[in-house]
N, C-alpha and C positions, 0 to 999 in steps of 0.2 A: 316899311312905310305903313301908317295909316290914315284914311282919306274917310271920311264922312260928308253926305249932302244933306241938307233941310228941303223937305219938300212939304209944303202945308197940307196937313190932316194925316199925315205917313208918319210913324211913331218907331218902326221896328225895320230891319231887314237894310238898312239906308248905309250902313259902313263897308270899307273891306280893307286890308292888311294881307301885309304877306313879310313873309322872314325866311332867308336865305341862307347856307354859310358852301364855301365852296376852298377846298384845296386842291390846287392844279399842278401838284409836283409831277416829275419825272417820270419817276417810278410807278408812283399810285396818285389816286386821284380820286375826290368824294365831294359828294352835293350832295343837298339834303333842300327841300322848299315846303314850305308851305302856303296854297295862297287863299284868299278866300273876299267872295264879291257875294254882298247883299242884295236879296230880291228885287227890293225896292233901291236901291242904290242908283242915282241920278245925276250924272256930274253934269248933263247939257253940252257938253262941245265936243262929244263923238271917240273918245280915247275907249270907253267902254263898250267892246265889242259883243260881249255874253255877259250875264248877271246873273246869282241865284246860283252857285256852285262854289264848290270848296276841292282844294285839290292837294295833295300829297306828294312828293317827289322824292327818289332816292336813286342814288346810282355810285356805283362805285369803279374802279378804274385801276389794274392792275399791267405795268410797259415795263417789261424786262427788258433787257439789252443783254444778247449772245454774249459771252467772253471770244467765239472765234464769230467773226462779222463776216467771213467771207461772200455770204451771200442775203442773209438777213441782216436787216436793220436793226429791228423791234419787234416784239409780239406786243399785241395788246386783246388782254381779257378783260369785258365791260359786262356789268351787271345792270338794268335798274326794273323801277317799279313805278308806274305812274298809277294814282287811284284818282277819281272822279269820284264826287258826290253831290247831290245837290247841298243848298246851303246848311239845311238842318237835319242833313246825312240822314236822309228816311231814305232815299232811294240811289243805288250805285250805279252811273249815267256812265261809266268808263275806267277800264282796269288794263293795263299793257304790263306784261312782263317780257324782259328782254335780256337774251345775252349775244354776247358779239364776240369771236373772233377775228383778230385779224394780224398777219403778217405781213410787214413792210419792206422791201427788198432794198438792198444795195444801190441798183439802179431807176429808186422811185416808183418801181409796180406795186399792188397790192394785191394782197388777194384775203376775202372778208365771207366769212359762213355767219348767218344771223338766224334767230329763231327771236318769231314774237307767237307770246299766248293775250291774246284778246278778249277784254266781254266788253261787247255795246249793248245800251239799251235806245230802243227805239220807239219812243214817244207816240208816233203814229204812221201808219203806210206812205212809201213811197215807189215812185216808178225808178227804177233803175238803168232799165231800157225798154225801147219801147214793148210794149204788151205784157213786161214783168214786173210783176207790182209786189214789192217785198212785205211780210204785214208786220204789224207793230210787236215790239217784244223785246226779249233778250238774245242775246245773239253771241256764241264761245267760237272763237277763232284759232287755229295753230297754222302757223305758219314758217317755212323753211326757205333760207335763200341763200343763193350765192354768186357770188360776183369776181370779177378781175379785171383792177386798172391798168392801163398803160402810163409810164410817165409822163408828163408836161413837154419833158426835153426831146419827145421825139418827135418826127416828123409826121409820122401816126398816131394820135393817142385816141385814147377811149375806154367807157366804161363796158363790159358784157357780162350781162346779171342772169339768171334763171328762177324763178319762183315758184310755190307750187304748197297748197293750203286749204283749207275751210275757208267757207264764206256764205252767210245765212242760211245755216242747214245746209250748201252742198260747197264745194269744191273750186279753185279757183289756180288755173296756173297761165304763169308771165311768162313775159323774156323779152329783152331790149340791150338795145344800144342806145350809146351815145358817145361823140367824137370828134377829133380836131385833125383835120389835116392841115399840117399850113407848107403852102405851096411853097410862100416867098414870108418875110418878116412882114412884106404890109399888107399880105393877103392868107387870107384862110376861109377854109367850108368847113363847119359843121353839119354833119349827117347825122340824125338819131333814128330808130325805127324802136315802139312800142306795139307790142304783142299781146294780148288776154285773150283767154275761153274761159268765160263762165258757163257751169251750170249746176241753177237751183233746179229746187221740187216743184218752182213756180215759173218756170220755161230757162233756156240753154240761148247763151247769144255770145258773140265775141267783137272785142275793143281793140281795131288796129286803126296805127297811126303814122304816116312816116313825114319827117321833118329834113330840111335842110335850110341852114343858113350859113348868108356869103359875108365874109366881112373885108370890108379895103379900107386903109389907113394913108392915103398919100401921104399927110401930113400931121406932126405932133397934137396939130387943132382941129383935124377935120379925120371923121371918121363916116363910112356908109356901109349898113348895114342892112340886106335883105333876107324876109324870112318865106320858105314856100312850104305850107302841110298840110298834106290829103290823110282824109280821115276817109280810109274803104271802109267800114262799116256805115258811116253814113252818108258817102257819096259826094264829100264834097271836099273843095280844094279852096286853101285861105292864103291870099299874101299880103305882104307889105312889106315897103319899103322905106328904111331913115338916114335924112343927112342931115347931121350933127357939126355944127361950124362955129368955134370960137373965134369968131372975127376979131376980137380983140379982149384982154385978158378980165376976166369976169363978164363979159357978154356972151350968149350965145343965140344962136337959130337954129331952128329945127322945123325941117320939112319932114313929113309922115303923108305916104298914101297905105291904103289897105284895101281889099278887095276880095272878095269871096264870091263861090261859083260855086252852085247846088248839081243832082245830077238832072232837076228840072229847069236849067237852064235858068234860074233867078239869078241873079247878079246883084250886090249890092257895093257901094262904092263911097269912101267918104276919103275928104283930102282935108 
């Protein structure tokens, strides 16, 4: 596509385009993008979320199939390359290289080793957490991870990942879950628990988070869904609650409360 705005006394910068080609065989698999939004580029009804950057895309995608399946599905080996630049490529705002293993089993588990090499660049300082203030620059990331699904079909599923990498000048390692128990067909809990220890050269802090959400179906139309997550690093616990009711076909209601609690006792509350 390309899209141009007129905007009075702006002469330069005001278009953007992008060109695509993508094969999604079997086997192998390739994209290729390139997209690019002018400075000054103005469409006025909000689809333009970032301006002033030009972006490259490539990835490639290689799924053999075992001749004996007894227990694997598929492999699949994924390559790509995303580059960032501003629009008149003076300065490189983002570069991700990426490869991906992954093996799919017989019974729907996965199991997936990934490495990303990173460069950000950062415009100017930000806080990160509280009293670590990252400063503006370039920034080279390596990153190693790995993971294993459960299938959908069991009565246990879930993802458990481990991570472990750079991150502005120092080091940064994860690990998490996330999961589906379903008790009955019209009821199920998701449990997730999200893990981080960071530490930079500019102070050491960690990001945990634990999640649960209930979901019950009585009915094809009516679904209710509660969510509860305490964030221990900052002390506070958030919920809400939704009942979604297709009273009758193309209509719906929806009731939503939410509610969150500090460990200083604030409470805020909206229905």
């Amino acid at each position: 596509f390309y899209a141009k705005t007129d905007t009075p006394g702006v002469t330069s910068g005001t278009a953007t385009y992008r060109g695509t080609f993508e094969y999604l065989g079997d086997r192998y698999g390739f994209n290729v993008e390139h997209l690019a939004i002018g400075q000054h580029f103005d469409p006025q009804v909000g689809y333009a979320r970032r301006t002033d950057f030009r972006r490259n895309f490539a990835e490639a995608r290689f799924t053999p199939r075992p001749k004996r399946r007894n227990r694997v599905r598929k492999y699949t080996f994924l390559g790509s390359m995303d580059y960032v630049t501003d629009a008149k490529v003076t300065v490189l705002q983002n570069k991700e290289l990426r490869g991906l293993f992954q093996a799919e089993f017989q019974n729907s588990d996965n199991y997936t080793l990934e490495y990303l090499g990173d460069y950000e660049w950062l415009a100017k300082p930000f806080t990160i957490s509280p009293g670590v203030v990252v400063p503006a620059g370039g920034y080279h990331y390596r990153n190693l991870r790995t993971s294993y699904s459960l299938g959908q079909q069991r009565m246990v599923s879930g993802r458990v990942s481990v991570g472990h990498g750079s991150l502005y000048n120092g080091s940064k390692t994860d690990a998490s879950y996330s999961g589906r128990i379903a008790l009955r067909p019209q009821i199920a809990v998701e449990p997730s628990i999200s893990l981080n220890w960071v530490d930079l050269p500019y102070g050491s802090f960690s990001a945990r988070l634990l999640n649960a959400r209930f979901i019950l179906t009585p009915s094809p139309r009516m679904i209710f869904s509660s969510l509860v997550q305490y964030n221990l690093s900052g002390h506070s616990i958030t919920s809400s609650a939704r009942l979604r009711w297709e009273y009758r076909p193309g209509s719906e209601l929806f009731l939503v409360r939410s509610e969150e609690h500090t460990s200083e006792l604030q409470s805020h509350l909206n229905l």
